[in-house]
Backbone as CSV, one residue per row, in Angstrom:
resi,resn,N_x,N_y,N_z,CA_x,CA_y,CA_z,C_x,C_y,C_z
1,UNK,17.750,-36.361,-19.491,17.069,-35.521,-18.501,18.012,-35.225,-17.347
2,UNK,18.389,-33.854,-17.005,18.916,-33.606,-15.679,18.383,-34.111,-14.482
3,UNK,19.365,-34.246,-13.691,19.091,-34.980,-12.323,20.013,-34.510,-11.170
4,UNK,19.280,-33.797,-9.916,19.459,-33.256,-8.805,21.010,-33.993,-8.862
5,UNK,22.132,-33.605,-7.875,22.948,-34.034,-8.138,22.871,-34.165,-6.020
6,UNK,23.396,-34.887,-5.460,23.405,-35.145,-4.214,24.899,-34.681,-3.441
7,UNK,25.529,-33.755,-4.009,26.434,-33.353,-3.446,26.759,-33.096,-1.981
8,UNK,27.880,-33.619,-1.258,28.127,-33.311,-0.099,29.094,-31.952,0.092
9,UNK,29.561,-31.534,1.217,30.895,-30.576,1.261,32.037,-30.750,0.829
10,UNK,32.338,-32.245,0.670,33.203,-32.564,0.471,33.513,-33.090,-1.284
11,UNK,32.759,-32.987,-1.598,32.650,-33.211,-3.385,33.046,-31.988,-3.967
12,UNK,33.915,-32.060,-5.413,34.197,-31.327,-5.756,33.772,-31.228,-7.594
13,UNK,32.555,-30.761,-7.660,32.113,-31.127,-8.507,32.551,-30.255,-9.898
14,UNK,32.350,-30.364,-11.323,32.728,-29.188,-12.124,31.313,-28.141,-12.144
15,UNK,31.999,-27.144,-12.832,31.323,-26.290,-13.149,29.895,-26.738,-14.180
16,UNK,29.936,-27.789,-14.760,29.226,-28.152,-16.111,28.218,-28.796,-14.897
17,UNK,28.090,-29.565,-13.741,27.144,-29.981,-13.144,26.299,-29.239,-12.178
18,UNK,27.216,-28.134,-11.775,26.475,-27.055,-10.908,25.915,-26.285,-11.895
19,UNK,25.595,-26.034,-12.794,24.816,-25.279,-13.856,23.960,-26.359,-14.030
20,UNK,23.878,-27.534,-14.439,22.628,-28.294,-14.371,21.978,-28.482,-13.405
21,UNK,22.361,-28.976,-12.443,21.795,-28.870,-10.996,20.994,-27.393,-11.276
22,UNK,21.507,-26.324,-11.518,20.836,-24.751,-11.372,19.649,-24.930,-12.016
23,UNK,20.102,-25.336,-13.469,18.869,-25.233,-14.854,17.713,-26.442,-13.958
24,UNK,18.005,-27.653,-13.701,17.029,-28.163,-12.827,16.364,-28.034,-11.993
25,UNK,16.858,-27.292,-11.111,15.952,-26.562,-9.867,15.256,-25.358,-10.420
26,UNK,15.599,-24.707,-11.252,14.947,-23.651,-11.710,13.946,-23.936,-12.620
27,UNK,13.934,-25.024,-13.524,12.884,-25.989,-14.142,11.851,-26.197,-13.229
28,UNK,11.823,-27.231,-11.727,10.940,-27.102,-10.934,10.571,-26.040,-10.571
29,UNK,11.342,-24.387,-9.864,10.442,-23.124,-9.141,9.759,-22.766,-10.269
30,UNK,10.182,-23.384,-12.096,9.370,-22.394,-12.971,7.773,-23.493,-13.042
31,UNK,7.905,-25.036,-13.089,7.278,-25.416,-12.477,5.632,-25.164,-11.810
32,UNK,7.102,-25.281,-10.621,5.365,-24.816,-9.341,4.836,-23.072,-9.347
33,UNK,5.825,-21.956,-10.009,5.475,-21.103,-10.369,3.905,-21.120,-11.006
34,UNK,4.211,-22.057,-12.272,2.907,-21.829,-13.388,1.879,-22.842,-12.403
35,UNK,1.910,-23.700,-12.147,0.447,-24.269,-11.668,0.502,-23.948,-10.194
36,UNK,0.927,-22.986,-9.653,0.145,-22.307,-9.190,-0.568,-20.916,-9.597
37,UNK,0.302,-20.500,-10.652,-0.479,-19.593,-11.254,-1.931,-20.042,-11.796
38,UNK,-1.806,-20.942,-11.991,-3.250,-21.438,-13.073,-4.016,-22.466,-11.956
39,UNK,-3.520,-21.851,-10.450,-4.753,-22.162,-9.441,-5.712,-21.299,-9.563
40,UNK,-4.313,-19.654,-8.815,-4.949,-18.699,-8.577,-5.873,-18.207,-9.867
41,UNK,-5.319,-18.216,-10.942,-5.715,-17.500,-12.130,-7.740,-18.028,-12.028
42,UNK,-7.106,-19.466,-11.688,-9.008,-20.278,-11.967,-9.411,-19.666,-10.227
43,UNK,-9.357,-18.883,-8.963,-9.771,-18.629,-7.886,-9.380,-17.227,-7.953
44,UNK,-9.585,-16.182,-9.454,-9.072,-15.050,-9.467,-10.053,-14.145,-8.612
45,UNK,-11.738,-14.449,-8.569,-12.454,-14.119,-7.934,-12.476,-13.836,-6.136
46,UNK,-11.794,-15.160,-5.983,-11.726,-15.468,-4.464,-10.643,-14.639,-3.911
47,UNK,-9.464,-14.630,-4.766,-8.132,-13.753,-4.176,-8.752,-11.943,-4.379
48,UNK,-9.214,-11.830,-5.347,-9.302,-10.357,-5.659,-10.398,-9.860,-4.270
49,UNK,-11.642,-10.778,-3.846,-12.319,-10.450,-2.784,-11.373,-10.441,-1.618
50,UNK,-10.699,-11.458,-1.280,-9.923,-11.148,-0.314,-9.290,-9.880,0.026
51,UNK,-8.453,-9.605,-1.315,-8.438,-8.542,-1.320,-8.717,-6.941,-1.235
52,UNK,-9.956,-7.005,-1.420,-10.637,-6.323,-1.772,-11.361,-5.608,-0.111
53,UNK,-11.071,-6.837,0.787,-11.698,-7.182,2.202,-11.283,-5.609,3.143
54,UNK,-10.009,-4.914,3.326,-9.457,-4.151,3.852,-10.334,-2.532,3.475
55,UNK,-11.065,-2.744,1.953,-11.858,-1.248,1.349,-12.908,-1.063,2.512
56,UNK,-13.092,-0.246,2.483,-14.401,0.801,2.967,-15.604,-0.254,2.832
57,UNK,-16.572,-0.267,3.070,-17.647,-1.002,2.740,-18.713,-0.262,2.014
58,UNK,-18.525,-1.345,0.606,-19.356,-0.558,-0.477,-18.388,-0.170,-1.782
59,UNK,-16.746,0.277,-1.702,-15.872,0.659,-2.315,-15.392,-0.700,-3.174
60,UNK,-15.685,-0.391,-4.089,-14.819,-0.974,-5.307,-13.329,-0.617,-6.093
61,UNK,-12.905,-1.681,-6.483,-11.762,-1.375,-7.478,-12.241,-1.427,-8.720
62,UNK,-12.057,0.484,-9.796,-12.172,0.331,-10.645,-11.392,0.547,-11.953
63,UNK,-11.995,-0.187,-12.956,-10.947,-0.243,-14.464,-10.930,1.076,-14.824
64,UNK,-10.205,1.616,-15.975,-10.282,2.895,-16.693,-10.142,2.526,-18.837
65,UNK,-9.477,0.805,-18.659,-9.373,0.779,-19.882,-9.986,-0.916,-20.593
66,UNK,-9.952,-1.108,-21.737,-10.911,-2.080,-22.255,-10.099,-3.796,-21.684
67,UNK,-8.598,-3.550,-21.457,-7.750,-4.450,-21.527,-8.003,-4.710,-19.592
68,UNK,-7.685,-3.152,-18.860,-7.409,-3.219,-17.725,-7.748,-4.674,-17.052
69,UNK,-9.305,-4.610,-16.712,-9.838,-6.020,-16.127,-9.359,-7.162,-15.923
70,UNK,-8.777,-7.922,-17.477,-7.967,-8.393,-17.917,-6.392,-8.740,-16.956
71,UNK,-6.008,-7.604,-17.849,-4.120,-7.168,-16.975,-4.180,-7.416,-15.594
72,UNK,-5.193,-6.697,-15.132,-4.739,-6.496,-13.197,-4.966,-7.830,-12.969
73,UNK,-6.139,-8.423,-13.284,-6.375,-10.519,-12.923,-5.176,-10.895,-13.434
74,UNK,-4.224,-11.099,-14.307,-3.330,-11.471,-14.722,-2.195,-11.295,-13.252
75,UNK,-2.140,-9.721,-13.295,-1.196,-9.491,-12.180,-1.630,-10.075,-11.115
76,UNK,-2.465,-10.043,-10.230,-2.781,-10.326,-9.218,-2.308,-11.573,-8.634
77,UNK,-3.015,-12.374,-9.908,-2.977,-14.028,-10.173,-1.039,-14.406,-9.984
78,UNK,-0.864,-13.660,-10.727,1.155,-13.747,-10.358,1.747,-13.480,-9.144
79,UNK,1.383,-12.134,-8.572,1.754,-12.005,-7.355,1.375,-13.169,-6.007
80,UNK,0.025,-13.553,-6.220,-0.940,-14.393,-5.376,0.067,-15.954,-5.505
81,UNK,0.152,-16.521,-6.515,1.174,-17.294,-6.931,2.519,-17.236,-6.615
82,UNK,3.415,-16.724,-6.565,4.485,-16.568,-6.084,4.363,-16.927,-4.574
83,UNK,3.598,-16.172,-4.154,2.934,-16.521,-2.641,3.262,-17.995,-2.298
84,UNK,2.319,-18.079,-3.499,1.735,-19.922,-3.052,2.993,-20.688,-3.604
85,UNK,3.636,-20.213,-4.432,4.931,-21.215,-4.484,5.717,-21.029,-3.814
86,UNK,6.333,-20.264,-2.525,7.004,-19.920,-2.138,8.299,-20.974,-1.453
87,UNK,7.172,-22.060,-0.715,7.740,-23.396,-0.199,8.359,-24.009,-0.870
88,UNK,8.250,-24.377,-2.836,8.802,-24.518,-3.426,10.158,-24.145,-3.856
89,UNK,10.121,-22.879,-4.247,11.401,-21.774,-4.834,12.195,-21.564,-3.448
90,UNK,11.697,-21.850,-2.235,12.599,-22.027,-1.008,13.537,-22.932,-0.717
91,UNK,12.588,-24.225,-1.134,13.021,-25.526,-0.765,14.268,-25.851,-1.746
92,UNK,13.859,-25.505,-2.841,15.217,-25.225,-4.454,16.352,-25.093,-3.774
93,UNK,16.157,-23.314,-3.212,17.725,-22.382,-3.066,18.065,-23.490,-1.976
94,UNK,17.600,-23.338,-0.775,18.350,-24.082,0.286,18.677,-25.316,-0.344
95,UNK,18.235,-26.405,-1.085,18.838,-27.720,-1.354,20.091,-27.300,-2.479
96,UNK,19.774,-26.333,-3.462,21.129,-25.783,-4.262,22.107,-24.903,-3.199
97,UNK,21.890,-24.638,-2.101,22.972,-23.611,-1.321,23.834,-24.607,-0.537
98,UNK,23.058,-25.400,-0.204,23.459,-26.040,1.602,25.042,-26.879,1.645
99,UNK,24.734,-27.996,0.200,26.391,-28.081,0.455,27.417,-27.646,0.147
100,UNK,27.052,-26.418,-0.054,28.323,-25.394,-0.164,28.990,-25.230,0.784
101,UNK,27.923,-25.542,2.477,28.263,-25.668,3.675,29.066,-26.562,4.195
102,UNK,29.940,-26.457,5.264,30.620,-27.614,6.107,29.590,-27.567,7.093
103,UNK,29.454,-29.397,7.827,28.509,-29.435,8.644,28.674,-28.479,9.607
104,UNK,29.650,-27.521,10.024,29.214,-26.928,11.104,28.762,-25.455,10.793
105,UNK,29.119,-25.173,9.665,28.346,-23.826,8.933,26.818,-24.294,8.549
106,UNK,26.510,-25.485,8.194,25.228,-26.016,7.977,24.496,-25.797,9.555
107,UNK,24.504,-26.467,10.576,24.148,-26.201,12.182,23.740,-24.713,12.141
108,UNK,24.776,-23.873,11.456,24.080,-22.498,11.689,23.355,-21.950,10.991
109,UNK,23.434,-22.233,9.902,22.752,-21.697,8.312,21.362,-22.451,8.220
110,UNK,21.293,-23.744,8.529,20.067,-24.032,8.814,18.912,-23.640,9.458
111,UNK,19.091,-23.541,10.677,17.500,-22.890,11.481,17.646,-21.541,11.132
112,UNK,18.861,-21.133,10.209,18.209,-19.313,9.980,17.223,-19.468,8.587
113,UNK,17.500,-20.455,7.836,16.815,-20.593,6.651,15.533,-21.134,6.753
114,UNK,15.253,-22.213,7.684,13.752,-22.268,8.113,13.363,-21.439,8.680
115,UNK,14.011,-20.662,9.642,12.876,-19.506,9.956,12.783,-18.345,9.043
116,UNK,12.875,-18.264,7.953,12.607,-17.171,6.591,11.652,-17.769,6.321
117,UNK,10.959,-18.398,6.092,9.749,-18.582,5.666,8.518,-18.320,6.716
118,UNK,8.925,-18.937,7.979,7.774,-18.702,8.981,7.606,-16.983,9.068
119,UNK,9.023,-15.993,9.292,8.912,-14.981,9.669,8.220,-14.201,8.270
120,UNK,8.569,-14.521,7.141,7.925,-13.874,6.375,6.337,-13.853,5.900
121,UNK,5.942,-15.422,6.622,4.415,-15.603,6.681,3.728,-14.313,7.723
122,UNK,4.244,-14.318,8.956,4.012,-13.696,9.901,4.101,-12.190,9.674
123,UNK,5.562,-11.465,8.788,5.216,-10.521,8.231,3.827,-10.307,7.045
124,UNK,3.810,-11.136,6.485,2.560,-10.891,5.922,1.396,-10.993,6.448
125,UNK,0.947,-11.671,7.505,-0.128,-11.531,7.859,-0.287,-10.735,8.662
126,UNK,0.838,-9.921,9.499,0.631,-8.259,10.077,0.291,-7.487,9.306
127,UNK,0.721,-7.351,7.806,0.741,-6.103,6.833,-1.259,-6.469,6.357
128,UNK,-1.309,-7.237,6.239,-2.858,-7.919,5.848,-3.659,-7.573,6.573
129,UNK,-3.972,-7.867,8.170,-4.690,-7.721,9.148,-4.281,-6.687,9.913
130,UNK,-3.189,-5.962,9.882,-2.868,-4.516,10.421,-2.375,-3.520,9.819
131,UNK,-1.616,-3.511,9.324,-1.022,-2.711,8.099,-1.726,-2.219,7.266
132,UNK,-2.421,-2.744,6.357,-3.290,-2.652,5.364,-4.404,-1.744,5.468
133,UNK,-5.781,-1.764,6.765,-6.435,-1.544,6.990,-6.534,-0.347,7.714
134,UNK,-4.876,-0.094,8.299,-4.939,0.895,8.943,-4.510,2.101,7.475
135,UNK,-3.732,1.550,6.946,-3.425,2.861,5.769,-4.706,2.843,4.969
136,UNK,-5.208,2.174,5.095,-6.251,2.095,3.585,-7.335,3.422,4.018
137,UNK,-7.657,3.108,5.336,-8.468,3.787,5.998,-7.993,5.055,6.358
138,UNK,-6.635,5.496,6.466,-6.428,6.843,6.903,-6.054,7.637,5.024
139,UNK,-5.482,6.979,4.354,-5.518,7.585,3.297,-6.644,8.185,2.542
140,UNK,-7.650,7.033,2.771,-9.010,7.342,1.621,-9.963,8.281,2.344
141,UNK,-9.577,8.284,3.566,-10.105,9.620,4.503,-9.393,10.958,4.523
142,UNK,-8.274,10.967,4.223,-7.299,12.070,4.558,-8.001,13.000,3.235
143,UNK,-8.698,13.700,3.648,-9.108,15.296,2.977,-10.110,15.016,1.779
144,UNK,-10.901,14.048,2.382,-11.946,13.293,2.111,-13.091,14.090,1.197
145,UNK,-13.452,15.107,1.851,-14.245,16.272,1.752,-13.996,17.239,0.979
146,UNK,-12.525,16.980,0.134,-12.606,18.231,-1.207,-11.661,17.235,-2.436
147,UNK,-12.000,15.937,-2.340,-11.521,14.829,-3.399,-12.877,14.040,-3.365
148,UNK,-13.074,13.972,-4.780,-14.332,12.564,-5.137,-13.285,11.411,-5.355
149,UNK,-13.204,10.411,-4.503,-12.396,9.466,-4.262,-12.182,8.167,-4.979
150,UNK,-12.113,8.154,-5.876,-11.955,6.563,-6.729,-10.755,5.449,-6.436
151,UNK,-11.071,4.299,-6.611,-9.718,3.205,-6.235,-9.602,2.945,-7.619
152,UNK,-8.334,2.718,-8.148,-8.273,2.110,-9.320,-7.646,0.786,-9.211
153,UNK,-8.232,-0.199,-9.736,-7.484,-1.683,-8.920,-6.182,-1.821,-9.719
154,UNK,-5.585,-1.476,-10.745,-4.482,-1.833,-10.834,-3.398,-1.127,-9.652
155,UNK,-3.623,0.524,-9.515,-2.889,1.117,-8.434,-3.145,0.007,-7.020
156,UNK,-4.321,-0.017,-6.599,-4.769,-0.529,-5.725,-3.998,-2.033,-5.221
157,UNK,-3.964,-2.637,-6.297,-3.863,-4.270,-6.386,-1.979,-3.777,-5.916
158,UNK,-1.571,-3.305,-6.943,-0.034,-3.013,-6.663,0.138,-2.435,-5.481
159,UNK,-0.343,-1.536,-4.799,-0.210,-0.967,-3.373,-0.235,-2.198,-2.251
160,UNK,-1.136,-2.895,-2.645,-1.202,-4.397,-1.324,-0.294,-5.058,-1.571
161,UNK,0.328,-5.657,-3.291,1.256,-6.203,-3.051,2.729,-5.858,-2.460
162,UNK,2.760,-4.031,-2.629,4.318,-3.802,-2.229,4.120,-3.989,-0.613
163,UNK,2.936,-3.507,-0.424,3.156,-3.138,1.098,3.019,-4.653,1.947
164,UNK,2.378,-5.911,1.426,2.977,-7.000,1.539,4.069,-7.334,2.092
165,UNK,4.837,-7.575,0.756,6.242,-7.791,0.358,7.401,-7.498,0.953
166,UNK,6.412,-5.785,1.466,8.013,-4.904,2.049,7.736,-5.287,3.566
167,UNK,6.937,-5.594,4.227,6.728,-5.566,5.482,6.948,-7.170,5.680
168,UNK,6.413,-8.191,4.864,7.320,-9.248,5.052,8.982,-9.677,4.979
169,UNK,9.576,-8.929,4.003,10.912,-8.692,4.175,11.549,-7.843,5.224
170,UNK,10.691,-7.058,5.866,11.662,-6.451,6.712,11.393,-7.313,8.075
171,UNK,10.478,-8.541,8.139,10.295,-9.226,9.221,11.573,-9.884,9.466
172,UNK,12.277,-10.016,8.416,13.732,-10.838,8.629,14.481,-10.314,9.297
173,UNK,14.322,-9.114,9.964,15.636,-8.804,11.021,16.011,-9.483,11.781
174,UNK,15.181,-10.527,12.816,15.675,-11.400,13.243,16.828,-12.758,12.569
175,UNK,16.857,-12.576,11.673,17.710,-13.704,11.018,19.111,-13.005,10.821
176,UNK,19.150,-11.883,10.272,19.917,-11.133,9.689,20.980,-10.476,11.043
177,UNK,20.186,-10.241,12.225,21.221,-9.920,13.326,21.737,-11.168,14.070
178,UNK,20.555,-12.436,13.642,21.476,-13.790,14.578,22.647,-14.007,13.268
179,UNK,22.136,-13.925,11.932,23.507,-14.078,11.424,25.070,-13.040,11.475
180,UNK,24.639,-12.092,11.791,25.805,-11.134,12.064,26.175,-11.368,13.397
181,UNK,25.332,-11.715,14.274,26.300,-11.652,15.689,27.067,-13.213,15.407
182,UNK,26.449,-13.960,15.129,26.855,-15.445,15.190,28.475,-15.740,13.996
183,UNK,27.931,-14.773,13.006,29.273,-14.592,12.343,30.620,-13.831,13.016
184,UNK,30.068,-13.185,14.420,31.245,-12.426,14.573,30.869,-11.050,14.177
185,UNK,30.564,-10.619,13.432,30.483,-8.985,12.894,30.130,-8.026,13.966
186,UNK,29.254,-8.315,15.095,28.603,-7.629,16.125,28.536,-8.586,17.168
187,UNK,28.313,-7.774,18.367,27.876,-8.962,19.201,26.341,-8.144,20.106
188,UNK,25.588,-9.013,21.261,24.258,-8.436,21.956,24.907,-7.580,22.698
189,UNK,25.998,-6.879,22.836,26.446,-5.916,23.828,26.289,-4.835,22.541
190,UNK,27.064,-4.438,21.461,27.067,-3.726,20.931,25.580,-3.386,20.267
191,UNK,25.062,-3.987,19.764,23.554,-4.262,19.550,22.714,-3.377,20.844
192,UNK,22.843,-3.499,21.751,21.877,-3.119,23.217,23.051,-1.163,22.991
193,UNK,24.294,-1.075,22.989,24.673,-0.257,23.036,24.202,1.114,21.774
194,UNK,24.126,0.336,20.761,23.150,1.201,19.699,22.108,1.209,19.189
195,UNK,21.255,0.887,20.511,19.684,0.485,20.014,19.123,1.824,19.177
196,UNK,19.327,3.245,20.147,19.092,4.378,19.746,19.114,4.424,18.372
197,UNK,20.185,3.892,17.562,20.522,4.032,15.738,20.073,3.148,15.375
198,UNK,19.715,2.113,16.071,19.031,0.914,14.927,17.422,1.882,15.080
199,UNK,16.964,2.430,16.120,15.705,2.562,16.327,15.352,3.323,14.931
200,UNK,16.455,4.592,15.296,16.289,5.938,13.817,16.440,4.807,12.336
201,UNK,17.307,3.780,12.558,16.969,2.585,11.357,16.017,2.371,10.890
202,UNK,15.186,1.429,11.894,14.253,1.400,11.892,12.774,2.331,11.160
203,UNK,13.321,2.996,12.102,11.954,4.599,11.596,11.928,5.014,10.128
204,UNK,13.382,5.061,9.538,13.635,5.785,7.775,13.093,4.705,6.981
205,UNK,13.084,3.059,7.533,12.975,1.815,6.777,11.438,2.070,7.315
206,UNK,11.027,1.928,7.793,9.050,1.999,7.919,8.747,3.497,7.170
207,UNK,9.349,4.670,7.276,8.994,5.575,6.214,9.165,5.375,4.762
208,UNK,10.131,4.512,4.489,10.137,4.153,2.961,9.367,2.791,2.533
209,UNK,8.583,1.893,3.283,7.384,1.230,3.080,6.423,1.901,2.696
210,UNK,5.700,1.049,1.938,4.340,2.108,1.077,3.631,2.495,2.401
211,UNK,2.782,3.358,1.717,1.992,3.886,2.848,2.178,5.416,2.998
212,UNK,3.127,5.821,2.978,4.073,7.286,3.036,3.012,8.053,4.122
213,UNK,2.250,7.514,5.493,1.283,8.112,6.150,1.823,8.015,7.342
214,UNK,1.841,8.777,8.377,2.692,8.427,9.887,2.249,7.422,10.395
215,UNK,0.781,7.159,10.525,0.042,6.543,11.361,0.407,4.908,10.800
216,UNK,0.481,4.856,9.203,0.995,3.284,9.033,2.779,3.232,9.516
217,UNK,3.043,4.465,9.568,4.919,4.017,9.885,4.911,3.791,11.256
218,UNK,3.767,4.232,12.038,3.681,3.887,13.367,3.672,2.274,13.609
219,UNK,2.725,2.132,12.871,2.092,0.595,13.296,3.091,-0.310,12.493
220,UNK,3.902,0.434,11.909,5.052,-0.932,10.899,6.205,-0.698,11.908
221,UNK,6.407,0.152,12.553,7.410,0.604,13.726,7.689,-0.503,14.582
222,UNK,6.436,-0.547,15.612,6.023,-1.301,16.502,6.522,-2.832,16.291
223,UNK,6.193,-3.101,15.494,6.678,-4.840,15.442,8.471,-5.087,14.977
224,UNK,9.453,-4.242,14.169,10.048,-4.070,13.919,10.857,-3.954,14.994
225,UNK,10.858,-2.578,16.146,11.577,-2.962,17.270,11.672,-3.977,18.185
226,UNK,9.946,-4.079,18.109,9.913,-5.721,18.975,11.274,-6.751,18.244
227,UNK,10.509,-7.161,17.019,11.779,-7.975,16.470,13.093,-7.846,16.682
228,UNK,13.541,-6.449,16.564,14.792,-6.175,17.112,15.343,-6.685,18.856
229,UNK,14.611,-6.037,19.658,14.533,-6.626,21.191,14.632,-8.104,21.069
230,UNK,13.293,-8.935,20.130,14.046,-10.549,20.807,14.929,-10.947,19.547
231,UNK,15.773,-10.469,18.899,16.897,-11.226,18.453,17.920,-10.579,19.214
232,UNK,18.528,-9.726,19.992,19.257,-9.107,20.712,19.251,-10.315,21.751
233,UNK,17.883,-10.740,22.626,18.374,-11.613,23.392,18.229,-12.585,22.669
234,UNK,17.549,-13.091,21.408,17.808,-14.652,21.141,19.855,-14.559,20.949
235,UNK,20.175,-14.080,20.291,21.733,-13.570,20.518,22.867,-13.769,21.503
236,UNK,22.146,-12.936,22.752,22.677,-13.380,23.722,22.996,-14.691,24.453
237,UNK,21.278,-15.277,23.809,21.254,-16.567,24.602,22.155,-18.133,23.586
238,UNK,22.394,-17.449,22.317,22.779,-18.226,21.762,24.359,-18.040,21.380
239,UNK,24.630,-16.806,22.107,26.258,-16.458,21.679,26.854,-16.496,20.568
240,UNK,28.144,-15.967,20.560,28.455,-15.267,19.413,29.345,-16.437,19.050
241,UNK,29.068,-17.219,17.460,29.974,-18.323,17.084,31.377,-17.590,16.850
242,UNK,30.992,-16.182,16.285,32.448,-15.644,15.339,33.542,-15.580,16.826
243,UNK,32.953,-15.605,17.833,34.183,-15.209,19.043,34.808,-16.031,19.388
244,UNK,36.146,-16.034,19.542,37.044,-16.889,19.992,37.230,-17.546,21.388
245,UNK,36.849,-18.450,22.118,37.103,-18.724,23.551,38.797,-18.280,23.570
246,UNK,38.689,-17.764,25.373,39.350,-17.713,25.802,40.784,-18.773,26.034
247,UNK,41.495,-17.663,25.832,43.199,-18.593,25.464,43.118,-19.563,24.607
248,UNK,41.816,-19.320,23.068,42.385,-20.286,22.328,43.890,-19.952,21.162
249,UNK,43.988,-18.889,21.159,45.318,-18.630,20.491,46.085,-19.286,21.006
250,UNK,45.976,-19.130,22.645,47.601,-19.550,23.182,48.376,-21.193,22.912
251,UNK,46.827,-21.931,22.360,47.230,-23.501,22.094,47.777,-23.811,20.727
């Protein structure tokens, strides 16, 4: 039986043990993958209402084929799962990444990797409780009055999960600019100097989130620059590792 291997920075292990180490950790995310699938799968009821929470009142998701019913609980149950394993398949990469690190690349690589999980909770529960409700509602209204309007839950079910997904991933900007300034690549001066282009950034990346409606690129806007503003000063306040103090060449 394979066994985690406890590697430090300083070990130099072969190739034949970092592939087991891999096949092992990936044994566990496949793991906690399936039983949590076969939570959600047995609470397929409870997730699909949840879901279901953001419709119109009265509006259903409906099938079109004998299998559909079936398939979309299947999907759902996977997506919902992944969810719920997430702490898992996290906890994997970072324990397979980390001593690749020297302790002082670890100091930095660390609190950016715990906060990917919090920020991506937080992106999801904006897209859930704001996101969601606001597109759901301007779409199934938009020209209301010359469309007989049906949801089909597989479209349906897939629309919550991208718009999820994508709005939790783009919560990571904060990680992604403390790792570029901290690497050196940028610093909070240049950052504050092209807010204007990150903004138009910004704007094309919330237009290509589902939704394709102004009023949701509005409201996916809004938190996005915020995010931008406090990693600019978390940045500042934490300075730039990639920069060199003064007159250290000259020693």
């Amino acid at each position: 039986m394979a066994r985690f291997s406890r590697a430090t920075h300083e070990d130099e292990l072969p190739l034949v043990d970092h592939l087991d180490e891999l096949r092992s950790r990936i044994l566990v995310i496949g793991a906690g993958v399936l039983l949590a699938f076969a939570f959600c799968f047995w609470q397929n009821g409870a997730i699909i209402e949840l879901l279901n929470a953001p419709l119109p009142e009265g509006k259903e998701p409906i099938t079109l084929g004998v299998t559909e019913p079936f398939m979309t609980t299947i999907m759902v149950s996977g997506y919902a799962a992944i969810l719920l394993s997430l702490p898992v398949i996290l906890h994997q990469l970072y324990s397979f990444v980390l001593p690749a690190f020297s302790p002082t690349e670890r100091k930095l690589a660390l609190p950016m990797m715990l906060a990917v999980p919090f920020l991506l909770l937080a992106g999801i529960a904006f897209a859930y409780l704001v996101v969601l409700p606001a597109a759901v509602n301007f779409l199934l209204n938009f020209n209301a009055n010359d469309f007989n309007i049906e949801i089909r839950a597989r479209d349906y079910y897939g629309f919550v999960a991208q718009t999820v997904i994508a709005v939790g991933l783009t919560f990571q900007i904060p990680v992604a600019i403390l790792a570029a300034t901290r690497l050196g690549i940028t610093t909070p001066e240049q950052l504050r100097r092209n807010r204007r282009y990150a903004i138009l950034i910004i704007a094309v990346a919330a237009m290509a989130l589902p939704g394709t409606d102004p009023v949701t690129m509005l409201i996916e806007m809004v938190p996005l620059v915020a995010l931008f503003e406090i990693s600019i000063v978390l940045s500042a306040l934490l300075g730039n590792a990639g920069a060199k103090p003064a007159g250290a060449e000259a020693g």
